[in-house]
C-alpha positions in Angstrom: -13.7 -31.1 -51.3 -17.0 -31.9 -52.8 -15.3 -30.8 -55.6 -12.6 -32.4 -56.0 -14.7 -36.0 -55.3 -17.0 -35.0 -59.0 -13.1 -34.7 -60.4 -12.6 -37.9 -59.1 -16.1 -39.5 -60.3 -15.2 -38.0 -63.9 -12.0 -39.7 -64.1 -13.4 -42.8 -63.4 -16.1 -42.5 -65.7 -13.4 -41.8 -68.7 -11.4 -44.8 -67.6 -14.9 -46.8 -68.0 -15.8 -45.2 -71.6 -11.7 -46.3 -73.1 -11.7 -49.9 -71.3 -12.3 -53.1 -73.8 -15.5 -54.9 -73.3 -17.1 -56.5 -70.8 -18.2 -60.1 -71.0 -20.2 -61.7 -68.3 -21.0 -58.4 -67.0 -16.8 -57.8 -65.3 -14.1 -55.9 -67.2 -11.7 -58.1 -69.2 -8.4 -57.3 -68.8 -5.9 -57.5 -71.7 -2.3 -59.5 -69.9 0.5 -59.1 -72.0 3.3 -62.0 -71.5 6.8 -61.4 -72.1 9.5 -64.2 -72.0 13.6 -63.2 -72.0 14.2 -63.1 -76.0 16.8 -65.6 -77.5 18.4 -63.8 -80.4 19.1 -66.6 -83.4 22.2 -66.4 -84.6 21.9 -64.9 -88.8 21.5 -67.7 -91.2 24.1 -67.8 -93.9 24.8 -70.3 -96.9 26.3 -73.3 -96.8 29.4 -73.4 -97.8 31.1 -77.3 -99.0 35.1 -77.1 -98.6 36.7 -80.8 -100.0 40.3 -80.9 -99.2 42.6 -82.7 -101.0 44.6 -84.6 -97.9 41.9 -84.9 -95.7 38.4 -86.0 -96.3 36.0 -84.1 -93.6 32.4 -84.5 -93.5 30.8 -81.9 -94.8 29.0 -79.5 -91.9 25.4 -78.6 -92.5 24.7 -75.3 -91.2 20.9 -75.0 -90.3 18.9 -71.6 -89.5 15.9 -73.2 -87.6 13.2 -69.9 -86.8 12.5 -69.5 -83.3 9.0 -68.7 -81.7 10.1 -66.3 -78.5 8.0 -66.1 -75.7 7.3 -63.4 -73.1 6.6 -63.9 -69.7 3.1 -62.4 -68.8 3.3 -59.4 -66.3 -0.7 -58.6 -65.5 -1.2 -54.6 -64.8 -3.7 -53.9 -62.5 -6.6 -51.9 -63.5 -7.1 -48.8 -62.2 -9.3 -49.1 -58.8 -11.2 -46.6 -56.8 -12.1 -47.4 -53.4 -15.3 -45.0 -51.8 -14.3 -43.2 -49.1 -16.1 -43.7 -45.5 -19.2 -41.3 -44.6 -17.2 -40.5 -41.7 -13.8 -39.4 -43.3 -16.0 -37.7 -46.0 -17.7 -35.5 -43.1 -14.1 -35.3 -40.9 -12.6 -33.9 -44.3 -15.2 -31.9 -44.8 -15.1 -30.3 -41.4 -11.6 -30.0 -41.6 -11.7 -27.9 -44.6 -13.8 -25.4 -43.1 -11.6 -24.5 -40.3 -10.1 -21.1 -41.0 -6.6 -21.0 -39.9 -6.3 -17.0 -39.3 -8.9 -16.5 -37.1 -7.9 -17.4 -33.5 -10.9 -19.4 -32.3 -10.1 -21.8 -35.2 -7.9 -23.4 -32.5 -11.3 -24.9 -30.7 -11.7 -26.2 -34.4 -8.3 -27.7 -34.7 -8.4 -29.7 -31.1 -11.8 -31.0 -31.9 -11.5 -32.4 -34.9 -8.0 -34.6 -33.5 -10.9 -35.4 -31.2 -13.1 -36.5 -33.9 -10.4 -38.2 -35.8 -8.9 -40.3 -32.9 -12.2 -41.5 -31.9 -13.4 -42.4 -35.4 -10.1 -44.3 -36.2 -11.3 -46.0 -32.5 -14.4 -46.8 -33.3 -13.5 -48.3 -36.8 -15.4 -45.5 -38.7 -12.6 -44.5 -40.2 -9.7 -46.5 -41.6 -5.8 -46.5 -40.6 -5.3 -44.3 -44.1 -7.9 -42.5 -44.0 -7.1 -41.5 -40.3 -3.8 -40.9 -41.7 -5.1 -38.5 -44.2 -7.2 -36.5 -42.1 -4.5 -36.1 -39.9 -2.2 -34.5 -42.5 -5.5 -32.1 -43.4 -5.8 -31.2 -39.9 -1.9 -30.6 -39.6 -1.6 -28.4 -42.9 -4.2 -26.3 -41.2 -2.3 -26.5 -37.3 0.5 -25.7 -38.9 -0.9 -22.3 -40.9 -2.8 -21.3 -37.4 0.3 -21.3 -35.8 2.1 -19.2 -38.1 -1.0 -17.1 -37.8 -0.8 -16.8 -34.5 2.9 -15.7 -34.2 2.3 -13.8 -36.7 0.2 -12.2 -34.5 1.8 -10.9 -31.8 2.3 -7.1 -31.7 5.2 -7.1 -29.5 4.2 -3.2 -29.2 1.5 -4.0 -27.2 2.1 -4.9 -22.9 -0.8 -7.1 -23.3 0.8 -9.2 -25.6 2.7 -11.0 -22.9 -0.2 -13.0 -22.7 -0.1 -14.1 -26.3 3.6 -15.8 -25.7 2.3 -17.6 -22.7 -1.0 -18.6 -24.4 1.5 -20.0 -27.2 3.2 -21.9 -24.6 -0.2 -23.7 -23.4 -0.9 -24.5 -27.4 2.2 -26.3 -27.4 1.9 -28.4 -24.3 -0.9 -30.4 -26.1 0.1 -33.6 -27.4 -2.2 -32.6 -30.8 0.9 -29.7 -31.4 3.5 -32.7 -31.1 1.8 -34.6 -33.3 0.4 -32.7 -36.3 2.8 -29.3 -36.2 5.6 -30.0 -38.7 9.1 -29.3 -37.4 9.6 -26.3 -39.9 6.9 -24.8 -38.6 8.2 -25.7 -34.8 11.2 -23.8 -35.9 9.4 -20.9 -36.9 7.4 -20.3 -34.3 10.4 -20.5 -32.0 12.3 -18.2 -34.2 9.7 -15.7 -34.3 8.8 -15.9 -30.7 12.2 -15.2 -30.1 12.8 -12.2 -32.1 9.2 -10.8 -31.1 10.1 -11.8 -27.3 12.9 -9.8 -27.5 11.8 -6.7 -29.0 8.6 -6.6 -26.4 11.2 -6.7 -23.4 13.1 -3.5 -25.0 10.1 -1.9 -25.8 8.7 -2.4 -22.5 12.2 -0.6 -20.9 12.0 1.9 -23.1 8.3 3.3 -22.3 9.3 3.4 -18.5 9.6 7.7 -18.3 11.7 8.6 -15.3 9.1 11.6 -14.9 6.2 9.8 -13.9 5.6 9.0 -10.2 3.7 5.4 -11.1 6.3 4.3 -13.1 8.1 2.7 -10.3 5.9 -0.3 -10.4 7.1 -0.7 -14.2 11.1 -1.6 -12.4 9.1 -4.4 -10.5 6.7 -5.3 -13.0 10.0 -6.2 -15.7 11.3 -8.2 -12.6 8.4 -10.1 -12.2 8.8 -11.1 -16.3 13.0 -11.8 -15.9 11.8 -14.4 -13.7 9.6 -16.4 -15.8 10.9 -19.2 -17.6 10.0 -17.0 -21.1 12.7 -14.9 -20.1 15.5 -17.2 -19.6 14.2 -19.3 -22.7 14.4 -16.4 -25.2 15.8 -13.3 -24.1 19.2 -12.8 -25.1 22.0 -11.9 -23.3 21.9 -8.6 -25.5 18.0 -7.8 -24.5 18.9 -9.0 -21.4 22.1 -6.2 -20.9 19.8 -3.8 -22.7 17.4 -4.3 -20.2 19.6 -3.9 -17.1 21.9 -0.6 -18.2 18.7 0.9 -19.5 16.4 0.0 -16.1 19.5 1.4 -13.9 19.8 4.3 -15.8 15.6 5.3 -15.9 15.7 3.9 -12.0 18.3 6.8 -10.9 16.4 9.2 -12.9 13.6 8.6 -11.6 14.8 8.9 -8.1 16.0 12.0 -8.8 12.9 13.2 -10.4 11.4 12.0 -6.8 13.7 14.2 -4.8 13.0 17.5 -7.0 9.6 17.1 -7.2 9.3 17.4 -3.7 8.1 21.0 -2.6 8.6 22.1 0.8 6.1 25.1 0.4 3.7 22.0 0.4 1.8 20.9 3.4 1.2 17.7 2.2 4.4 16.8 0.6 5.6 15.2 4.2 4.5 12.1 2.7 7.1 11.9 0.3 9.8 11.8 2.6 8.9 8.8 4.3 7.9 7.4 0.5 11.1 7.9 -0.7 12.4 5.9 2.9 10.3 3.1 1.6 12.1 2.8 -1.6 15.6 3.0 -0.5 14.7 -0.1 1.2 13.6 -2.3 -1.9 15.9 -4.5 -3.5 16.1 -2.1 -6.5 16.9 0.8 -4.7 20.1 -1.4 -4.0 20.6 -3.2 -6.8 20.3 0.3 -9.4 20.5 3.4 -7.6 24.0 4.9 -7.8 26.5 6.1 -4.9 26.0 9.3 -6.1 22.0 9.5 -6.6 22.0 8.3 -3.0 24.3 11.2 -2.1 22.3 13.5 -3.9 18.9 11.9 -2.3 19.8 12.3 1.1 21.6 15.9 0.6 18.2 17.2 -0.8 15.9 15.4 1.4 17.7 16.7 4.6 17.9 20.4 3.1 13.9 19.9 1.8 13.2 18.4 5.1 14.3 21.3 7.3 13.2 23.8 4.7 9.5 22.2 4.9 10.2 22.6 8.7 10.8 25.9 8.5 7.2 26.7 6.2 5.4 24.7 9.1 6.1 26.7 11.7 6.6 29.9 10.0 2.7 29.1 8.8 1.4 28.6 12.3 -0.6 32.0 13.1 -1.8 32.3 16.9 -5.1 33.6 15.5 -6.3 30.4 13.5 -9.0 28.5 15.7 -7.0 25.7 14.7 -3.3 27.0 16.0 -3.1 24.4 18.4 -3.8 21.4 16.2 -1.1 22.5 13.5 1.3 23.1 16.6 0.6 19.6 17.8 0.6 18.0 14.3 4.3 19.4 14.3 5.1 17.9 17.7 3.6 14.5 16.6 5.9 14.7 13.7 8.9 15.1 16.1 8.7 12.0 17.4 9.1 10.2 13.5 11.9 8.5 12.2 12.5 11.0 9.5 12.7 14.0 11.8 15.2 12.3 14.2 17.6 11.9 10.4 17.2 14.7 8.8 16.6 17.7 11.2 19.6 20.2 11.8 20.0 20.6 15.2 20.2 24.9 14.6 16.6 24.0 12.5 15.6 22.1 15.5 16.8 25.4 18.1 15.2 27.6 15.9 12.0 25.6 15.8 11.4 25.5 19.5 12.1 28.9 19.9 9.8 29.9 17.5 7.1 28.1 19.1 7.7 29.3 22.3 7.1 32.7 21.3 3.7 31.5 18.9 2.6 29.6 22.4 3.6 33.0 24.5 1.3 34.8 22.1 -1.1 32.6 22.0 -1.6 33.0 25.6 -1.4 36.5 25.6 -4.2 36.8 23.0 -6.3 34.6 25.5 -5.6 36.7 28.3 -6.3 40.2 26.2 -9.5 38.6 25.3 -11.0 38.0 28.7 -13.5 40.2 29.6 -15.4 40.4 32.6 -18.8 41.8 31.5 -18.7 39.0 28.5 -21.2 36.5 29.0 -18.3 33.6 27.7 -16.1 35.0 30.7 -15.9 32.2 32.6 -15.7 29.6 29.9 -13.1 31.9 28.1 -10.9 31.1 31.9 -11.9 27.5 31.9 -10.4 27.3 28.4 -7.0 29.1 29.5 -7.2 26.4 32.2 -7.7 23.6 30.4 -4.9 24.8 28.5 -2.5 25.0 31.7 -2.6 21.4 31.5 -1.1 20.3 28.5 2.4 19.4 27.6 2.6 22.5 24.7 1.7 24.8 27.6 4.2 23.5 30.3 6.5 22.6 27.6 7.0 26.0 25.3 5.0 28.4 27.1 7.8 31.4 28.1 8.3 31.9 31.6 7.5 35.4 31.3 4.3 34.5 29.7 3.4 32.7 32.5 3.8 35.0 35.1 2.0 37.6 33.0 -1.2 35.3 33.3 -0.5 34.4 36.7 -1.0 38.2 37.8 -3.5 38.6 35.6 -5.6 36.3 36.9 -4.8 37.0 40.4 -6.1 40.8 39.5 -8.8 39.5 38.2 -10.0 37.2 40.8 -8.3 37.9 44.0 -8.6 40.3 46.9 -5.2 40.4 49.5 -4.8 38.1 52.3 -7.1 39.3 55.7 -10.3 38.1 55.5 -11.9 34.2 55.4 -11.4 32.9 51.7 -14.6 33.0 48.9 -15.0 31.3 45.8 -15.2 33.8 42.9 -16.3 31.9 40.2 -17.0 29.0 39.2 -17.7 26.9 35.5 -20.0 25.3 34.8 -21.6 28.5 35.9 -24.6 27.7 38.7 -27.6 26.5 36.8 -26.4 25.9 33.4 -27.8 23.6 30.9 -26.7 21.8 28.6 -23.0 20.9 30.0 -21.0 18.5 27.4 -19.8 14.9 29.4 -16.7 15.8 28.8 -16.5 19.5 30.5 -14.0 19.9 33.6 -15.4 21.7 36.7 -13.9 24.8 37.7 -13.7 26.5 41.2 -11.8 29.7 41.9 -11.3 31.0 45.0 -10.7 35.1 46.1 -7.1 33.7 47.4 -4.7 31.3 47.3 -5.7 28.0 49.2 -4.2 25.3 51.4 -4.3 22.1 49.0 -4.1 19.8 51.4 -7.6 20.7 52.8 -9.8 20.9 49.0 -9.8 17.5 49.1 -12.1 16.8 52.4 -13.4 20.0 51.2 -15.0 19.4 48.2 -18.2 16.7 47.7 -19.8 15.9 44.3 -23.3 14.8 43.9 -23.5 11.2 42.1 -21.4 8.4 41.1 -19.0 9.9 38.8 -15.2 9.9 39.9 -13.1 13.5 39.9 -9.5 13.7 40.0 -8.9 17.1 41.5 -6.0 19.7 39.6 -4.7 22.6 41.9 -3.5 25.1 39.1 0.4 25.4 41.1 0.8 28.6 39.4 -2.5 30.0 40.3 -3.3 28.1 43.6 -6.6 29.5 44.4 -7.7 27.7 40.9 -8.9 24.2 41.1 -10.1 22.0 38.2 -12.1 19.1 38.4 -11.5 16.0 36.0 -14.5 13.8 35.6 -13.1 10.2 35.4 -15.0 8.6 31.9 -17.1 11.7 31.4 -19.4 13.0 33.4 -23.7 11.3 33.1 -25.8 12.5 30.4 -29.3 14.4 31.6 -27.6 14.8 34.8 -27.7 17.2 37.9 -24.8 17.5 39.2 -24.3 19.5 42.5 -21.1 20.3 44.0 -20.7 22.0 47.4 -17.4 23.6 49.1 -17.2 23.7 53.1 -15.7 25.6 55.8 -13.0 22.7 55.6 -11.3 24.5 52.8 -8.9 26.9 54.2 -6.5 29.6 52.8 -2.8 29.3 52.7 -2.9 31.7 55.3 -4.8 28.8 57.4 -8.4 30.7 57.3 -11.5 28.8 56.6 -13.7 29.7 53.7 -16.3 32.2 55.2 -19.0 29.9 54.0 -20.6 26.9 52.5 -20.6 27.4 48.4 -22.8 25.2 46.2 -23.8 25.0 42.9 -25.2 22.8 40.4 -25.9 22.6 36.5 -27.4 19.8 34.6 -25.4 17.8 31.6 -27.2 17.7 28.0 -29.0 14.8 27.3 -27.2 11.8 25.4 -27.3 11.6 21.8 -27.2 9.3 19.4 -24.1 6.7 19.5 -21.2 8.0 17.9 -20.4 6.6 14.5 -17.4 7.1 12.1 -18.1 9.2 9.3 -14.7 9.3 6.7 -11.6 7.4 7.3 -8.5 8.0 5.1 -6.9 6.0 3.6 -10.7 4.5 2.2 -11.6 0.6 3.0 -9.4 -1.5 1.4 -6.9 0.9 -0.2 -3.4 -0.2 -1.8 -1.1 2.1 -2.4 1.8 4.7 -2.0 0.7 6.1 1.5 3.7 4.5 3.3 4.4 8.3 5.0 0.9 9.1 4.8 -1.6 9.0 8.5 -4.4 7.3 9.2 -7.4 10.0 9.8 -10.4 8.9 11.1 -13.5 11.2 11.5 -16.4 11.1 13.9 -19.6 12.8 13.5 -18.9 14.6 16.6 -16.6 15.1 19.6 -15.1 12.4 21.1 -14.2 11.7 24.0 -10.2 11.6 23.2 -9.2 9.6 25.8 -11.6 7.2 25.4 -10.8 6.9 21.8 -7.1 6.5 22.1 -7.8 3.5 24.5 -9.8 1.8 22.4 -7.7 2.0 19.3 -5.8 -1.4 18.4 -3.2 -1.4 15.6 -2.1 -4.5 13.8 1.1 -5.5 13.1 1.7 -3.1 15.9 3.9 0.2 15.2 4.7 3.4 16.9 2.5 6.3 16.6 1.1 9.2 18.0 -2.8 10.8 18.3 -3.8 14.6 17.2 -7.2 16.1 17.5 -8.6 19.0 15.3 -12.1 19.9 14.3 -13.3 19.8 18.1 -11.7 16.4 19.0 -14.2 15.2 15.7 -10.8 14.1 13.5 -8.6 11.8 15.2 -4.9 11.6 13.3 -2.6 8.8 13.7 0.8 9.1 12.8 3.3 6.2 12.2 7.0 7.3 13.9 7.7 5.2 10.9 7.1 4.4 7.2 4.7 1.6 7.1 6.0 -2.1 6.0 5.1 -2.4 2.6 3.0 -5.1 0.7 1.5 -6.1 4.0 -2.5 -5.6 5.5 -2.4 -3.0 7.9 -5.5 -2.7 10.6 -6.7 0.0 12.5 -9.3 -0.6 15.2 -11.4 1.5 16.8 -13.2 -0.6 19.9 -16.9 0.1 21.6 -15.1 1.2 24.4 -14.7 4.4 22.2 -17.2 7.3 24.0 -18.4 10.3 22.1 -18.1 13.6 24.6 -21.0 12.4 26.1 -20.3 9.2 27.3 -22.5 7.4 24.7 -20.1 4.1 23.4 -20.0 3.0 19.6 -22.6 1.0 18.7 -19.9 -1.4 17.1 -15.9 -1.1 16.7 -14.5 0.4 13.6 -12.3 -1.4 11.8 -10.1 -0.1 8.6 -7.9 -1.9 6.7 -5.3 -0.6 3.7 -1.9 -2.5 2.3 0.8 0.4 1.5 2.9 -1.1 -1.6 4.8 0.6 -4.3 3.3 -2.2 -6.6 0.9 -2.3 -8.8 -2.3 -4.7 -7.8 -2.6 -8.1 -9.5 -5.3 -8.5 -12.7 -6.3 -10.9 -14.9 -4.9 -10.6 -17.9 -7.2 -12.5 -20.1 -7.5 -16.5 -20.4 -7.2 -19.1 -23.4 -11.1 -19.7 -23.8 -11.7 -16.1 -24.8 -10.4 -16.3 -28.0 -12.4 -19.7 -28.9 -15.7 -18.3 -29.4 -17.5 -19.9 -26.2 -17.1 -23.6 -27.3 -14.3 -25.9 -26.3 -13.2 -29.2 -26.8 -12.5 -31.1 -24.1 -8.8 -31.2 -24.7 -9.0 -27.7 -25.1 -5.9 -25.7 -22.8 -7.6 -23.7 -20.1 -5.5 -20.7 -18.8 -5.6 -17.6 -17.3 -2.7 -15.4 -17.4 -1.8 -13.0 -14.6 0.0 -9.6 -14.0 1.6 -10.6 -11.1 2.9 -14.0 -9.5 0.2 -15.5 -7.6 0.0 -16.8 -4.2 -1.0 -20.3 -5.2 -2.5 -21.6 -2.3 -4.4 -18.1 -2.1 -5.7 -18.5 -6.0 -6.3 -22.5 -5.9 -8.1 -22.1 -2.1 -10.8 -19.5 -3.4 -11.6 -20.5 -7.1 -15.3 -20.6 -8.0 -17.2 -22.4 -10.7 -20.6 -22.0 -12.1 -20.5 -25.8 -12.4 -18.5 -28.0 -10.6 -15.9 -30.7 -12.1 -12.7 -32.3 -11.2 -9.6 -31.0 -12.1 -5.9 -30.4 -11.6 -3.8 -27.0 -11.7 -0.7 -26.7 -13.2 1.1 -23.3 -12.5 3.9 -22.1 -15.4 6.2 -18.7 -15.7 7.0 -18.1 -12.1 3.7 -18.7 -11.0 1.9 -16.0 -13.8 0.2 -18.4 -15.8 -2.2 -21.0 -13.8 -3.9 -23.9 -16.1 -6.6 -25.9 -15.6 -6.9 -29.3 -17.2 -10.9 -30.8 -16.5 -10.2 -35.2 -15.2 -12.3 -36.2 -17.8 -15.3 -35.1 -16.8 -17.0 -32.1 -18.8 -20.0 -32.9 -20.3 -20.6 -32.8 -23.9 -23.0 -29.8 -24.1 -22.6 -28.4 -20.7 -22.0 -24.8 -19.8 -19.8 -23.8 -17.2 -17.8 -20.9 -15.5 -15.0 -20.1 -13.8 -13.8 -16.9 -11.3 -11.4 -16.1 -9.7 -12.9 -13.7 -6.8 -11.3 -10.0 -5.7 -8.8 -10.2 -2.9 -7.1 -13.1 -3.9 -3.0 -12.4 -3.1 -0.1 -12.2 -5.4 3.3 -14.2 -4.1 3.9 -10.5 -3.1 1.0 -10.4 -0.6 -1.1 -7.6 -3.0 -5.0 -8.5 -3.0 -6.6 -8.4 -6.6 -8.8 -5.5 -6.9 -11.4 -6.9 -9.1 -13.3 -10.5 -9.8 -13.1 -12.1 -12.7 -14.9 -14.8 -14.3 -15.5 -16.7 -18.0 -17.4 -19.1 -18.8 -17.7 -21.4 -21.6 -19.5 -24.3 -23.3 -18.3 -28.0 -24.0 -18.6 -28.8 -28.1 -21.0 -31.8 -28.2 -24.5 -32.8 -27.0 
């Protein structure tokens, strides 16, 4: 520019050096006059004609010269007129703004600033505003181009750059000073490019990857924005939809095969797969005959993974009974109920009763009377006696075969007054855990009825009494809540306890033992799914691991679900790992709680210090991120008229988004919301401060319109050009 004002200068100075003279110190200027011309007629001689009849005077032809005159027409001289300091500096900074680089749009918006505000203010004139204003356009209108340009519609990410586009062209500086052929390109261009990233994004969804199912509701998300109905074409658009139905049954497919019923932990995909079918998509793409094939394969994998369960459970694993009950838990589901075969189902019991028969039988081939874990190894085949997998699928035969057993071991034939034989805890024992049933045997079998008035317990702890009906000279003790910690407890047997032949015990029988001492409170050590978690676990149970025993029935009291659902309870590791099993896939997109109260009591009887609480959100969604915002891209400066945006995944819960923004400082503003609620903007009311710095975030756990919490925070600041 500076340049082309010395061009200028030199000109001037030429047009000084060729002018006439100057008198009185001004230019003269030379006025030419020109007056219409009046052409003479040519002179000729004069010619004297005398005619014989008639005597005419003789005409005098005259050729008088004429003087013409022109009418003056003055011609302006040449005049410069000095440019103002202000459109000199406005030109100046206009010609520095680079139009390729991005942040060359904070330029851009400024300067219309600058421009309006000097044209205000009188600093600059009407024309010279004008000119600066067709500067500042040429250079809008070449960022603009630059910025289509730009977009790589190879990239996901670039999503973002048609929406930032579309917050570039809300500003009343892109009505004004971008050209309608550049308009037109840009629309053109966006078009084309909008197009071929919608087809590109369909065609990277692979039908063999798991996690591409959130791609299917991911391009749904986009066909709702107003993007989509502005520029795809009906051929994108039909592209789109024969190509997503196609990948969707493949994928479906690929769901089904991949599931191996050699693996444990494959259940979960059965109930997974339950969640889909019951999405929109599911409906809207899958085909009569991928659902045929879904639920023909599911049912067969079902029963086959069925079968591997109980053909894995081994009567010799120290944790048989928690796999069998794991399997019975699962009975009670949704899924089993569908798919099982009934003759799967008949074989399954079956097969169990015989694992339980010889379960049983290895109990009873392990007692040994010399052993010094003799009468805890009966207390535990007691104990056993009273669950349902015992009275359930324990044989008949079985039973009888420990009945008899136990009667040799333990009982002499009816005749004399009745003894107890044994009792657990043994008489002086340390050490007892809270949660330890009390165990009497007697030499023969005993009149019910009179145990009751029989039997007295030292301290305040409630019993509920068991007679064994199959053994009935066995009796087991229930303490109601657990039995006291560092406790003594006595119990003593009289003479009112008679035989079923009607005999009184010979004599009174006491004995005592003491309880260990109380530990620390209980506390929960793992939980799975972790804090927080959002995902694909729809099939998937809720395990929750203490750092010791628990009390079970404690636990299972104190355990509050919300929204409420059906489940059952299995214990393993020594009633440490409590597993909670839905009868149902999960809802998904929605916050699932799982509560464990204080009223929760380790084995002996100490409470929680606090309740437990665990919260997870099963989805087949992806989370909602921040895809970037406007203010990135202008180098840390803004104008005030400057768009502020932030572009999103996901649609947003607006009231969840707008209720928990935070800003470094605060200011006034409004929020707009664009593209199906993707795209939030931020316009300041006027009241950033020239030189201020400020920031903006938008905090973790904020909800998509689909109820999904954003994983991550996210925050940008920025400064205010000015100051």
């Amino acid at each position: 520019m500076r340049r082309l004002l010395f061009i200028l200068l030199a000109v001037i100075l030429v047009l000084g050096l060729t002018a006439p003279a100057c008198k009185g110190g001004k230019a003269t200027t030379t006025t030419t006059t020109t007056v219409p011309t009046t052409t003479a007629p040519p002179t000729t001689p004069i010619i004297t004609t005398t005619s014989p009849a008639t005597t005419t005077p003789p005409i005098t032809t005259t050729t008088i010269p004429v003087t013409t005159t022109t009418t003056a027409t003055t011609t302006p001289a040449p005049t410069t007129t000095t440019p103002s300091l202000a459109y000199s500096t406005l030109s100046a900074l206009i010609g520095a703004i680079s139009p390729v680089l991005p942040s060359s749009l904070a330029g851009i918006l400024g300067a219309a600033q600058e421009i309006e505000a000097a044209e205000g203010d009188g600093s600059v004139s009407a024309d010279e505003a004008g000119k600066l204003k067709g500067e500042l356009g040429a250079k809008f209108n070449a960022w603009t181009r630059a910025a289509v340009d730009g977009i790589d519609p190879a990239k996901p990410e670039a999503i973002k750059d048609f929406f930032d586009l579309q917050a570039v062209q809300r500003t009343p500086e892109y009505d004004e000073l971008v050209n309608v052929e550049t308009k037109e390109y840009k629309e053109e261009q966006m078009k084309e490019k909008f197009n071929d990233w919608i087809r590109n994004r369909v065609d990277e969804i692979d039908p063999a990857n798991p996690d591409h199912t959130k791609f299917f509701f991911w391009l749904q998300n986009i066909q709702a924005c107003e993007k989509y109905e502005e520029l795809a074409t009906q051929e994108t658009h039909d592209y789109k939809e024969q190509q997503m139905e196609e990948k969707f049954n493949e994928w479906v497919r690929a769901r089904v095969d991949e599931i191996d019923p050699a693996e444990e932990d494959n259940l979960k995909f059965f109930f997974w797969l339950q969640n889909i079918q019951a999405c929109e998509k599911y409906e809207k793409y899958a085909s009569p005959e991928t659902h045929e094939y879904k639920e023909a394969e599911m049912k067969r994998k079902f029963n086959e993974w069925i079968e591997n369960r109980v053909n894995d459970l081994d009567p010799e694993d120290p944790d048989f009974l928690e796999k069998l009950e794991m399997l019975r838990v699962l009975q009670r589901t949704e899924k089993y109920e569908l798919f099982i075969l009934d003759s799967v189902h008949q074989w399954k019991e079956q097969q169990l009763a015989s694992k339980v028969g010889a379960y049983v039988s290895r109990l009873l081939g392990a007692l040994n009377p010399l052993s010094t874990t003799f009468m805890s190894d009966i207390a535990r085949l007691v104990e056993f006696q009273t669950t349902d997998i015992y009275r359930e699928l324990c044989p008949p035969a079985v039973k009888l075969l420990k009945q008899d057993h136990l009667k040799g071991l333990f009982t002499v034939p009816p005749g004399p007054p009745p003894a107890v034989a044994g009792v657990y805890p043994e008489h002086g024992q340390a050490g007892v855990a809270a949660d330890q049933p009390v165990m009497i045997i007697f030499n023969q079998p005993m009149n019910l009825e009179t145990l009751s008035g029989a039997i007295e317990i030292s301290g305040d702890t409630e019993f509920s009494a068991v007679a064994m009906g199959e053994e009935p000279f066995i009796v087991l003790l229930q303490p109601q809540g657990g039995l006291e910690p560092d406790a003594v407890y006595t119990i003593s047997v009289s003479p009112l306890a008679t035989s079923a032949e009607g005999m009184p015990l010979e004599e009174a029988f006491e004995f005592s033992f003491t309880t260990a001492a109380a530990g620390p409170a209980p506390r929960v050590v793992s939980a799975v799914p972790a804090e927080g978690a959002v995902g694909d676990m729809a099939g998937q149970p809720v395990v929750i691991t203490f750092d010791g025993p628990m009390d079970t029935a404690s636990v299972e009291a104190a355990l509050v679900v919300s929204p409420s659902f059906d489940y059952s309870v299995a214990w393993s590791q020594g009633d440490a790992v409590a597993t909670i099993q839905s009868h149902q896939p999960l809802t998904v997109n929605i916050l699932h709680t799982v509560t464990v109260g204080t009223g929760a009591l380790a084995f002996d009887g100490v409470a929680l210090d606090e309740a437990f609480e665990l919260s997870f959100m099963p989805s087949l969604m992806a989370r909602p991120r921040v895809l970037g915002d406007t203010v990135e891209d202008s180098g840390g400066s803004i104008p005030t008229n400057y768009p502020i945006q932030i572009v999103f995944s996901l649609s947003m819960d607006r009231a969840s988004v707008e209720g928990n923004l935070q800003f470094g400082t605060g200011f006034a503003y409004t929020v707009e919301w664009f593209e199906a609620d993707m795209v939030m903007q931020i316009t300041p009311a006027g009241s950033l401060m020239p030189g201020g710095q400020y920031s903006i975030t938008i905090p973790a756990g904020v909800l998509s319109s689909f109820g999904l919490p954003m994983e991550t925070s996210y925050t940008f600041g920025f400064g205010v050009v000015g100051g």
